[in-house]
matplotlib code that plots the C-alpha trace (Angstrom):
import matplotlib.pyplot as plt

x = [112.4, 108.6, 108.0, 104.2, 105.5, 104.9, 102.0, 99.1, 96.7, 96.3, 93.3, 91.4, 90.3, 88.2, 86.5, 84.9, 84.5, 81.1, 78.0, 76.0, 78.1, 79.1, 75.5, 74.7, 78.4, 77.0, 73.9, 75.3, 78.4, 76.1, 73.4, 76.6, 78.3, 74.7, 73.7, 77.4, 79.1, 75.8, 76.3, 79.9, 78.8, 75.8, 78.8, 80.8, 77.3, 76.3, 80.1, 79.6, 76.6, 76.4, 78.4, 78.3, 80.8, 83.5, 86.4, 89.3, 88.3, 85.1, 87.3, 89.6, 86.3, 85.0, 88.4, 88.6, 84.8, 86.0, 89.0, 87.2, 84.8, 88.3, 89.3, 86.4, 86.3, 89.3, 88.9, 84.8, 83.4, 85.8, 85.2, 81.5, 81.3, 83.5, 81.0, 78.9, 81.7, 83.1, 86.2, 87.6, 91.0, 92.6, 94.9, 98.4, 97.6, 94.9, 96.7, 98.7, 96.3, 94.6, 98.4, 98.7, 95.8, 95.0, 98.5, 98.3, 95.1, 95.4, 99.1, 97.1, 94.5, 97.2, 98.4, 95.1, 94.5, 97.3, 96.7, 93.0, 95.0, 96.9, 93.9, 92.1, 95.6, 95.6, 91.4, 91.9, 96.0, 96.5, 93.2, 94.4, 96.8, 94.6, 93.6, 97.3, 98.5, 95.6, 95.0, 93.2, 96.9, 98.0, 95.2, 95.5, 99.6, 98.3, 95.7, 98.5, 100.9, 99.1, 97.8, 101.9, 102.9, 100.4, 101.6, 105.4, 104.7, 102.0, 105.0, 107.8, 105.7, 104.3, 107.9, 109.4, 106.5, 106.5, 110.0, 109.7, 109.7, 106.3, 106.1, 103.1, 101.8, 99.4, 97.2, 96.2, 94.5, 92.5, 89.5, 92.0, 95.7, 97.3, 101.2, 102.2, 101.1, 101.7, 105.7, 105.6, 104.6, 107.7, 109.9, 113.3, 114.4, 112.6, 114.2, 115.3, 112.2, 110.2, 112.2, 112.2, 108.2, 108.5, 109.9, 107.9, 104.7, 106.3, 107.4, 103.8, 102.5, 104.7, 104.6, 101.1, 101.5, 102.5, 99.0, 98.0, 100.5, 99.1, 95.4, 96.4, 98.4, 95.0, 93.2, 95.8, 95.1, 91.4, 91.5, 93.7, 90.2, 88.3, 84.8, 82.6, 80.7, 84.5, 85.8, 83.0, 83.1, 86.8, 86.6, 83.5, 85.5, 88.7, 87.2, 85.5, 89.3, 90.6, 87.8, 88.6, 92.7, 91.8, 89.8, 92.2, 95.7, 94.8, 94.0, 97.1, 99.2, 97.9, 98.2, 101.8, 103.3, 103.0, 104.6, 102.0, 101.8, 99.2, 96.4, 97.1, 97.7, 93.9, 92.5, 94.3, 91.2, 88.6, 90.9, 91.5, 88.2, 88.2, 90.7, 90.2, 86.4, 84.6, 86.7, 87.1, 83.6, 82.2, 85.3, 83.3, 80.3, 82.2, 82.9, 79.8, 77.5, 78.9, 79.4, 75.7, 77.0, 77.2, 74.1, 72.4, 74.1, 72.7, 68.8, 69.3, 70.4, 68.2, 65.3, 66.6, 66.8, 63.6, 60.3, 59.1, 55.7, 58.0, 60.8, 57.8, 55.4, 51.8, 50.1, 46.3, 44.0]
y = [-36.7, -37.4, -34.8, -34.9, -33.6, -30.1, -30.0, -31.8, -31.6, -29.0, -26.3, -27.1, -23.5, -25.7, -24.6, -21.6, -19.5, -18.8, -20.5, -20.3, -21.5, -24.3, -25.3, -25.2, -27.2, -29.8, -30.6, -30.9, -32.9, -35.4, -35.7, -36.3, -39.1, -40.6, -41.5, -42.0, -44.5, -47.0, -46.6, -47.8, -50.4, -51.3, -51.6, -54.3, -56.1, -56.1, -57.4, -60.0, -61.3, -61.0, -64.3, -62.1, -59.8, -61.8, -60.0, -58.5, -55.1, -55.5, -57.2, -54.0, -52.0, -53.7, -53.3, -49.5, -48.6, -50.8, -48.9, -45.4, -46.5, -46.6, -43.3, -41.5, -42.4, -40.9, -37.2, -36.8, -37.8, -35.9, -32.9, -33.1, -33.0, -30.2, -28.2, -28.8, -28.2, -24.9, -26.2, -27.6, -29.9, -33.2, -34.8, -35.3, -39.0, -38.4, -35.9, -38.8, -41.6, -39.0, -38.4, -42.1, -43.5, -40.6, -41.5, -45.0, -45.2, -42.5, -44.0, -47.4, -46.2, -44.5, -48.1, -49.5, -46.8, -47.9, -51.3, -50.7, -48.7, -52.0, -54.1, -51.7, -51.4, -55.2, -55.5, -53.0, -53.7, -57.4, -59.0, -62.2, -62.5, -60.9, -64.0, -64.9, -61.3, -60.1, -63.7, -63.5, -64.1, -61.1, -59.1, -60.3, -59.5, -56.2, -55.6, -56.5, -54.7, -51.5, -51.9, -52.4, -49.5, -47.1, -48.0, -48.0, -44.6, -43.5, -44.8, -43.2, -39.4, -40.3, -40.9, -38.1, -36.0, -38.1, -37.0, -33.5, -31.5, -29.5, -26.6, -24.5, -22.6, -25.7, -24.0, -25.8, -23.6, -26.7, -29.0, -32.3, -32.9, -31.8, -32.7, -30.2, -27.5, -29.7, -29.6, -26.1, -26.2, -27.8, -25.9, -26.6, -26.4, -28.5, -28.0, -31.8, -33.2, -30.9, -32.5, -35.9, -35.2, -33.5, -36.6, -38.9, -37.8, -36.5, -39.8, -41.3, -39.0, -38.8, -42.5, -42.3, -40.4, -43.5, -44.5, -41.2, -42.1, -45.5, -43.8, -42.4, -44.7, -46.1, -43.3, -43.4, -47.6, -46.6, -44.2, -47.1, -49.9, -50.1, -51.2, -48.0, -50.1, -51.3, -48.2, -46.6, -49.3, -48.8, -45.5, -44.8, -47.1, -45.1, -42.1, -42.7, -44.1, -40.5, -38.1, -40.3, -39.6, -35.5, -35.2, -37.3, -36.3, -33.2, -32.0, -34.2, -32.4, -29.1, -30.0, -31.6, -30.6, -27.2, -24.3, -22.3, -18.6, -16.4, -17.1, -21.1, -21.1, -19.9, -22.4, -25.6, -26.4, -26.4, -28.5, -30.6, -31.0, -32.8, -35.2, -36.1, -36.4, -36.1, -37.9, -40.9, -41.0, -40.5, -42.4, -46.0, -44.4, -42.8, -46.5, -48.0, -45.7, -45.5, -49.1, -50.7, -54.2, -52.9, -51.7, -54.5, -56.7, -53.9, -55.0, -58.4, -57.9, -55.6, -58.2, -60.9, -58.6, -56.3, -58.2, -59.2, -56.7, -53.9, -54.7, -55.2, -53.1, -53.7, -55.8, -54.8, -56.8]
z = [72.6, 71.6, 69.1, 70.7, 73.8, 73.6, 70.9, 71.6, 68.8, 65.8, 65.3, 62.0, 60.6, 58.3, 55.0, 56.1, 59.5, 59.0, 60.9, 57.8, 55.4, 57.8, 58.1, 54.4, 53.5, 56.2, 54.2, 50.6, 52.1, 54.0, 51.2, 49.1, 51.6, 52.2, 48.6, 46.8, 49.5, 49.2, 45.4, 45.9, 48.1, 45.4, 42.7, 44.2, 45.0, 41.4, 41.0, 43.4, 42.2, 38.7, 36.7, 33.9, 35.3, 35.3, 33.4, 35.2, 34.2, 37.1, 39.5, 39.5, 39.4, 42.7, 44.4, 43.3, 44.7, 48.3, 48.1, 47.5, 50.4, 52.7, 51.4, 51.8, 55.6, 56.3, 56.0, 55.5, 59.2, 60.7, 58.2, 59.1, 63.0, 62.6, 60.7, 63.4, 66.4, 68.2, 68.4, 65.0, 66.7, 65.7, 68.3, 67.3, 67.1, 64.9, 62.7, 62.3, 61.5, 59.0, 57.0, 57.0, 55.6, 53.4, 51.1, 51.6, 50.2, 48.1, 46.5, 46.3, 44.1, 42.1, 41.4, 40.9, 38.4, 36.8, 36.7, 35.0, 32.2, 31.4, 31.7, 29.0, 26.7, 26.6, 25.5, 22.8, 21.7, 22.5, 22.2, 21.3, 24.1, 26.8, 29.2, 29.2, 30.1, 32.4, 34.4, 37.6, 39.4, 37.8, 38.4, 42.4, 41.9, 40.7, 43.7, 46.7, 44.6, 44.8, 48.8, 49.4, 47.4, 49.0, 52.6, 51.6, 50.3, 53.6, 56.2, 54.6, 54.7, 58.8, 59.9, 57.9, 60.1, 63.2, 64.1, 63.5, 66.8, 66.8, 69.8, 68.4, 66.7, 65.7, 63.1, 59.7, 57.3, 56.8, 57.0, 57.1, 58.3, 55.6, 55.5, 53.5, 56.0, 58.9, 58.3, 58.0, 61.7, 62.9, 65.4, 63.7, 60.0, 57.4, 54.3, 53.9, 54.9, 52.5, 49.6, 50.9, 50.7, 47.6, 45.9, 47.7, 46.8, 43.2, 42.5, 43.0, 41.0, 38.0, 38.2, 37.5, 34.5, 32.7, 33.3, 31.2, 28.5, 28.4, 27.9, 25.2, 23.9, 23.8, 22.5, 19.2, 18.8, 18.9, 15.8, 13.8, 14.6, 11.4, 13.0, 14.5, 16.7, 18.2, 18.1, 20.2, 22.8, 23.2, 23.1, 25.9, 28.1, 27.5, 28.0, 31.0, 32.4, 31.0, 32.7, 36.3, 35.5, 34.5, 38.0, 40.6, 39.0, 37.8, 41.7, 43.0, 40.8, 41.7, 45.7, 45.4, 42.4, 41.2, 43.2, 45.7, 44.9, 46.8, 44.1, 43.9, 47.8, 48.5, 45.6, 47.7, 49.9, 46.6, 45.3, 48.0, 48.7, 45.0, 45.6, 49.4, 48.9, 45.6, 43.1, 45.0, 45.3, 41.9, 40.3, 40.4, 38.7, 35.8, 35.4, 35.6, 34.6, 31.3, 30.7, 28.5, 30.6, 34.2, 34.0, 32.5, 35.5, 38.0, 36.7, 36.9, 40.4, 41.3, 40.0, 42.1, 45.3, 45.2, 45.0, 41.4, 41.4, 42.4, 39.5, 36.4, 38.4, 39.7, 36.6, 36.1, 36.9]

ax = plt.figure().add_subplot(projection="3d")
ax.plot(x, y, z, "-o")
ax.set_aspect("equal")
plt.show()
């Protein structure tokens, strides 16, 4: 039968029980969406715009901050009218919808991840050979590849759920749908589709962990350039791949991976909260931030799109 048909929706105990705290978690977290998704959305503009910003290292950088936009609209809007709300539910539906498009485009940016540690293994190993091996079909093979892989590996984990038989109780000790928690709910025995997960989401991961092998594959290459001024420019864009692959898999690992003991079980929201909101938000400005030609493409832009006196300032008269 419809394993909807006894279990409506879930309760969301959310981050914290208290008014107060609910209140104060609101402000940061909307203060936080309000001025980092316009900064994702300024990254691919300066992208767009800018000639200059043509290699496929920026193309993968404007699909990563579009794809971070997606991810963090998935689990944050919700999150935030249910600080404000009595009753923290999600429909069955929308418990759904949330497990869905939280792996799908959380796999996908797995696979873009990956793909930005071949593009930088190829500028700093293969130079030579580097318009041949990272051509814009290959970085567009690379893009559809990773939007199929994240829904192969989203529609695989919603069926698993969807046809689980769910009779109550419907509590998640959670801001978001979390489909770890959400088998655990199911009215029959789970064993087999808590290691079909398992695997699922541990093969995403520990695919991913070529990406880190790559980086520091990198890292090694680096050490072996004679020039400092090369060496630092391979290295600040390596490390800034590095710090975005220590904050995303680190937490992924920590959610999906690692066995939950009391102590690790009461860490899973903070940690969540990393991966389902703040990484994927700060991840396109560890890019660009650190990067001497983003920003000079971000001024020119900026020049042509704010009003001359504003850009150079009031001249005296």
């Amino acid at each position: 039968g419809d394993p909807s048909s006894k279990v409506s929706g879930f309760l969301l105990l959310g981050l914290s029980q208290v008014k107060e705290v609910q209140f104060a978690l609101f402000l940061v977290f909307i203060l936080f969406y309000l001025l980092i998704l316009p900064g994702n959305i300024l990254i691919i503009v300066t992208i767009w715009m800018d000639h200059h910003l043509a290699f496929p290292m920026y193309f993968f950088l404007a699909n990563l901050a579009f794809l971070d936009i997606c991810y963090c609209s998935v689990t944050p809007p919700k999150m935030l009218a249910d600080f404000l709300s009595e009753h923290k539910t999600i429909s069955y539906g929308g418990c759904m919808c949330q497990l869905f498009f939280l792996h799908f485009l959380g796999a996908a940016e797995i696979f873009l991840l990956m793909a930005m540690a071949y593009d930088r293994y190829v500028a700093i190993c293969r130079p030579l050979q580097y318009l041949y091996l990272v051509s814009r079909g290959v970085c567009c093979t690379w893009v559809g590849v990773s939007w199929l892989g994240g829904f192969v590996h989203a529609i695989i984990l919603v069926l698993l759920t969807h046809q689980l038989p769910f009779c109550g109780p419907n509590i998640l000790d959670n801001f978001f749908c979390d489909i770890n928690q959400v088998i655990k709910l199911a009215c029959t025995d789970t064993y087999m589709v808590e290691i079909l997960t398992f695997i699922n989401n541990g093969l995403v991961i520990l695919t991913s962990f070529t990406l880190l092998l790559i980086s520091y594959a990198i890292l090694i290459t680096v050490w072996k350039i004679p020039s400092n001024s090369g060496r630092s420019k391979a290295f600040s864009t390596c490390s800034s791949h590095l710090t975005v692959v220590t904050l995303f898999y680190g937490t992924l690992i920590f959610v999906y991976i690692l066995p939950k003991t009391s102590t690790l079980r009461n860490l899973n929201k903070i940690f969540s909260v990393f991966y389902t909101i703040l990484t994927p938000m700060i991840n396109p400005f560890i890019y660009s931030l650190r990067n001497r030609e983003f920003k000079e493409a971000f001024r020119r832009v900026a020049s042509k799109l704010v009003p001359l006196q504003v850009t150079q300032g009031v001249q005296p008269r």
